[in-house]
C-alpha positions as CSV (number, residue, x, y, z in Angstrom):
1,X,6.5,-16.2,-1.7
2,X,8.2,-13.9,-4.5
3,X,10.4,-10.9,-2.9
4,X,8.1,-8.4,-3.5
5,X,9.1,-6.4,-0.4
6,X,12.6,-6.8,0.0
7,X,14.6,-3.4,-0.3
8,X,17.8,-1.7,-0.6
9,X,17.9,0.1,1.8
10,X,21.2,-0.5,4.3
11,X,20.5,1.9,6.9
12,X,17.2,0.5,7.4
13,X,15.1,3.7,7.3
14,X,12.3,2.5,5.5
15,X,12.9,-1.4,6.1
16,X,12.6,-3.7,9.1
17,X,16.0,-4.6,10.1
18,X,15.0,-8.4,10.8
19,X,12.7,-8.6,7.8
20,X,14.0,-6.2,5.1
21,X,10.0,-5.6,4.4
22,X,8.6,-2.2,4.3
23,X,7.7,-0.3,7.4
24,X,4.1,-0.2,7.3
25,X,1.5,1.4,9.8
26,X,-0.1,-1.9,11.1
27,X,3.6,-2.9,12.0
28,X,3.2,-6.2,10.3
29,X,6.8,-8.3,9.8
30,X,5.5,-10.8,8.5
31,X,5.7,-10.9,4.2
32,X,2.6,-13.3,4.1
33,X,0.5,-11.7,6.5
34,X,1.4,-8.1,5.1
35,X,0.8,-9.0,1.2
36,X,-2.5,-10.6,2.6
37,X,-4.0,-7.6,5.0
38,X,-2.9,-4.9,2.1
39,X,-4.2,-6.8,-1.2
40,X,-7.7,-7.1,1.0
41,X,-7.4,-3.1,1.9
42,X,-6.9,-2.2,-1.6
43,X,-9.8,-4.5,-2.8
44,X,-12.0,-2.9,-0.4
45,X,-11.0,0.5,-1.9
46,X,-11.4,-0.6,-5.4
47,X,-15.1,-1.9,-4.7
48,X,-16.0,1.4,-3.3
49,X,-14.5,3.5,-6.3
50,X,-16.3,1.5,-8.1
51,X,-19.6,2.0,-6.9
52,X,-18.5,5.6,-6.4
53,X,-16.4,7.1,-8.9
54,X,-14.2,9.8,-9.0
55,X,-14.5,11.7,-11.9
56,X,-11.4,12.3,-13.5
57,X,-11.0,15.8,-15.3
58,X,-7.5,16.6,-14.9
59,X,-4.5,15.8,-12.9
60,X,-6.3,16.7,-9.7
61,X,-8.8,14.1,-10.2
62,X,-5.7,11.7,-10.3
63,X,-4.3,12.7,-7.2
64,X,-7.9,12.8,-5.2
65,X,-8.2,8.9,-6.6
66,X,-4.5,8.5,-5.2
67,X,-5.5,10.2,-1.9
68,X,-8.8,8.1,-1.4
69,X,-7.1,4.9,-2.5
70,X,-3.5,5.5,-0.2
71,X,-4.7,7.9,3.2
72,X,-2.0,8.7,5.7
C-alpha cells in the first residue's frame, strides 16, 4: 500500500499515534480498510452529483459542491 496517509504530525493531533493515519470519524486504523470505505463514500457522492448537479456560478457554487461532497 503507498503511504498516502502517513503524516507529520509529532504531537499526534490529527494522527493515530499507533498508525500515523488520519483521525477520521468512523475511527478506522487500519490504511487498507480506511482507503477502501472512503474511495466507496466519495464514489457514492460522485454518482449522485452526477445525476444531480450543482450548478456552478461562482465561488459559492464551489464551496456548496465541497459541502455536499465532504459533510461534517
Amino acid at each position: 500500500m503507498s503511504n498516502s496517509y502517513n503524516y507529520i504530525d509529532p504531537d499526534f493531533t490529527y494522527t493515530d499515534p499507533n498508525t500515523g493515519i488520519l483521525r477520521n470519524l468512523a475511527n478506522i486504523t487500519e490504511e487498507d480498510v480506511l482507503l477502501f470505505v472512503e474511495s466507496g463514500a466519495v464514489t457514492k457522492r460522485i454518482q449522485e452529483l452526477y445525476i444531480n448537479p450543482i450548478k456552478i456560478k461562482n465561488l459559492e457554487g464551489l464551496f456548496v459542491i465541497h459541502n455536499y461532497c465532504c459533510p461534517r
